[in-house]
C-alpha positions in Angstrom: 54.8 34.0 -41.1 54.4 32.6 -37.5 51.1 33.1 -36.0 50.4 36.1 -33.0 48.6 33.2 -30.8 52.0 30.9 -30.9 53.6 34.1 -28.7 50.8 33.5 -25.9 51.3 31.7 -22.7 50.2 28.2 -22.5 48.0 28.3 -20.1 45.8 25.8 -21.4 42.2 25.8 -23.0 38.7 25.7 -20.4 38.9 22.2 -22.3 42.3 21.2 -21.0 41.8 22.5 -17.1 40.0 20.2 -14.9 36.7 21.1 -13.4 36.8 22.3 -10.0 34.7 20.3 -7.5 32.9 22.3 -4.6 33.4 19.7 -1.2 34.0 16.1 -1.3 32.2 14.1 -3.8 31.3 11.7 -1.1 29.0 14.3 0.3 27.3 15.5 -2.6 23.7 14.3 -2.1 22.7 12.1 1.0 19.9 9.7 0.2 16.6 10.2 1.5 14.5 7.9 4.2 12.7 5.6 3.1 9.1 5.2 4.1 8.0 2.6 5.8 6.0 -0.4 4.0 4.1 -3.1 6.2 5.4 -6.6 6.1 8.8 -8.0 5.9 10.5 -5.9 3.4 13.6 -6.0 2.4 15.7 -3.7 4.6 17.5 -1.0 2.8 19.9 1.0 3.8 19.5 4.4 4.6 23.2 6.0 6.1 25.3 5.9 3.0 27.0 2.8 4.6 28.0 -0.1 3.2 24.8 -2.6 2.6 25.1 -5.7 4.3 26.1 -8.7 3.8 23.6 -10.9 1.4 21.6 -7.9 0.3 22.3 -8.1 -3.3 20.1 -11.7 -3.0 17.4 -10.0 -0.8 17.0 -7.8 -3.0 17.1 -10.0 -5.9 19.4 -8.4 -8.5 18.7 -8.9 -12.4 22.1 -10.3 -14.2 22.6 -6.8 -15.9 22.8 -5.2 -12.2 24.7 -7.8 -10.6 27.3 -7.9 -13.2 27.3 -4.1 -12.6 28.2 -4.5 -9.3 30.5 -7.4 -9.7 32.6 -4.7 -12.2 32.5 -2.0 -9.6 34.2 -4.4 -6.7 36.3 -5.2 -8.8 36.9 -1.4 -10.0 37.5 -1.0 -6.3 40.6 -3.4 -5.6 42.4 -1.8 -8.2 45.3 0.2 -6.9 44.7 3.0 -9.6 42.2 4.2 -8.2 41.9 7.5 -5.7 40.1 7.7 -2.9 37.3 9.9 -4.3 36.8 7.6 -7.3 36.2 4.6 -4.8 34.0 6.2 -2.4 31.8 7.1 -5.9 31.8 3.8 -6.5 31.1 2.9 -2.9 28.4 5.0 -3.1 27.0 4.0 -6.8 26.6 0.4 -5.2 24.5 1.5 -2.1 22.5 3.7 -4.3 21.8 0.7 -6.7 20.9 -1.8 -3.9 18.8 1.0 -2.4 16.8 1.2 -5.9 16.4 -2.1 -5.9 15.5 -2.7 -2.8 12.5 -0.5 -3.2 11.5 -1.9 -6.4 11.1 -5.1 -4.3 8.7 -3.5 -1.5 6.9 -1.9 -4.2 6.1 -4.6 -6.0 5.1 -6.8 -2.8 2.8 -3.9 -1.1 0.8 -3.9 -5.1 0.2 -7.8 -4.8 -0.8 -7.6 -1.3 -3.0 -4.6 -2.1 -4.3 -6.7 -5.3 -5.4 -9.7 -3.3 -7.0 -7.6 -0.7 -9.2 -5.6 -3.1 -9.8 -8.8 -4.9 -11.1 -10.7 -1.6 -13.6 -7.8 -0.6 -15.1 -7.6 -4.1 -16.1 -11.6 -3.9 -17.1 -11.1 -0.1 -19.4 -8.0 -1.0 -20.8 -9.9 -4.3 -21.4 -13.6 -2.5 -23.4 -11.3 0.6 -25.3 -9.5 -2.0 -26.5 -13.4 -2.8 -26.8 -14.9 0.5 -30.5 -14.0 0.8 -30.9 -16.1 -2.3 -29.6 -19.1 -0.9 -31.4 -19.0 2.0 -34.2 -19.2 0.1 -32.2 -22.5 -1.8 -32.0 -23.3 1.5 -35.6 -23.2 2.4 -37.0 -25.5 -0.3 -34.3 -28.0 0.1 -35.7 -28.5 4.0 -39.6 -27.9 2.4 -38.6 -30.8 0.1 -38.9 -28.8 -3.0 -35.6 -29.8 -4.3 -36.0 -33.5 -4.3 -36.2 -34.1 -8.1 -36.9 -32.0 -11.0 -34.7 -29.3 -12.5 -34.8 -27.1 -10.0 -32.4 -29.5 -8.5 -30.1 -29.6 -10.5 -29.8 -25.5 -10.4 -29.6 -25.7 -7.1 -26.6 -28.1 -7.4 -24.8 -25.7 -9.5 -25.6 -22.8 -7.6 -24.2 -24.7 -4.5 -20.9 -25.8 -6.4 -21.1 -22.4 -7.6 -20.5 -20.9 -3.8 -17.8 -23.5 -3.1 -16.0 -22.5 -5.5 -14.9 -19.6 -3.5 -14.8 -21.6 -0.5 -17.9 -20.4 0.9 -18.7 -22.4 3.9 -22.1 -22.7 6.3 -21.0 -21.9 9.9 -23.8 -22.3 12.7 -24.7 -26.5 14.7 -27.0 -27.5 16.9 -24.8 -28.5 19.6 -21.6 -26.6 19.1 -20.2 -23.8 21.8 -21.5 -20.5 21.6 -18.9 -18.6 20.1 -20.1 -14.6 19.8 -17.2 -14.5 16.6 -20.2 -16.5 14.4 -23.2 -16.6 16.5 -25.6 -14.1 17.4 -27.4 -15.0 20.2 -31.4 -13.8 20.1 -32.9 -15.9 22.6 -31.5 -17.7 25.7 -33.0 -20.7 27.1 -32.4 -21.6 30.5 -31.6 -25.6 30.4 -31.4 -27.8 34.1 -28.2 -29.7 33.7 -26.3 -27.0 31.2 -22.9 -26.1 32.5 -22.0 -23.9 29.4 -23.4 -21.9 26.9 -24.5 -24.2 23.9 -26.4 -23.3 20.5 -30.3 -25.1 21.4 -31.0 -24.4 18.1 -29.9 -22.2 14.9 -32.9 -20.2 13.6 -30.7 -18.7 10.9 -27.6 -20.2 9.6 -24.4 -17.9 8.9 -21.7 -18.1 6.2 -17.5 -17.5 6.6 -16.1 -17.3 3.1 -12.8 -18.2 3.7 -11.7 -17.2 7.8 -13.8 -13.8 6.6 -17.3 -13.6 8.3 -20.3 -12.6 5.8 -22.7 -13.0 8.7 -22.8 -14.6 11.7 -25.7 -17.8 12.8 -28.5 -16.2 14.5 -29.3 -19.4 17.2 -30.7 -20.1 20.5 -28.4 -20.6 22.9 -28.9 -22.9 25.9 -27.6 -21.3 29.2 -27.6 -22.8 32.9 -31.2 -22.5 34.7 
């Protein structure tokens, strides 16, 4: 006994038709801007076009990726292939350097971001303590320093300081320079042609090429 559904048509199964595709598959999503970072980031591309040359080593492709890739251009020679299926792939690849490209300028903005944070938070804690070693300061030029233990502490609270490369700013002698000095008293001098420190009543501290507080001196001026 033959069966009803062997009399149909064959018109084929939802399985067997192929999907129909609204517009061309090159134009299905355009990529977004970027946003701009600061610094030299690596460019990426933001047209849909072809990335250009060397930008799979600026943006510093893992083996997994650029073997990826490398199948996809090859994928792309192959005569087999329609037009649609190569501008997917086309696309694909501009889409995976794009990714990566941002994952690069991500990561560089967080370290620059992380040292920055990192620098204020010693600046703010070494000019919490800067009243302190003035005070180190003091004794050492009172002679208090000259032997005993306290010596020694002021020693390591010195070394302490350079660690972080704090350094004393503010000579007798030197140019006035308003970046590190703050001037509170001019002396008019006979034979000065310039503006000289006379005298520093207060000496000041850069930590690094950041100013914790400028060298309040007495500046020597023309009479």
């Amino acid at each position: 006994m033959t069966d009803p559904k062997d009399n149909l048509p064959n018109d084929g199964t939802p399985e067997d038709r192929e999907p129909q595709v609204e517009g061309d598959a090159t134009n299905a999503a355009e990529p977004e801007d970027l946003i701009e970072a600061e610094g030299p980031d690596v460019e990426v591309p933001t047209d849909g076009a072809e990335p250009p040359a060397g930008a799979e080593a600026a943006a510093d492709l893992s083996p997994e990726d650029q073997a990826l890739l490398d199948d996809a251009a090859r994928g792309m020679a192959e005569d087999n292939l329609s037009a649609a299926d190569r501008d997917l792939l086309a696309e694909m690849r501009a889409d995976m350097l794009r990714a990566q490209a941002e994952l690069v300028n991500f990561r560089k903005r967080v370290e620059r971001d992380r040292e920055a944070n990192r620098e204020v938070a010693i600046a703010e804690v070494v000019r919490a303590l800067l009243p302190a070693l003035d005070d180190l300061t003091r004794a050492e030029a009172h002679g208090d320093l000259a032997e005993g233990p306290m010596q020694v502490i002021g020693q390591k609270i010195r070394a302490g300081f350079e660690k972080f490369k704090l350094v004393q700013i503010g000579e007798k002698g030197e140019t006035f320079d308003p970046n590190i000095h703050e001037a509170i008293v001019q002396l008019p001098t006979p034979g000065a042609t310039g503006q000289t420190v006379a005298d520093v009543v207060e000496p000041g501290y850069k930590l690094g090429e950041r100013v914790l507080r400028a060298a309040k001196v007495a500046v020597a001026v023309p009479a």
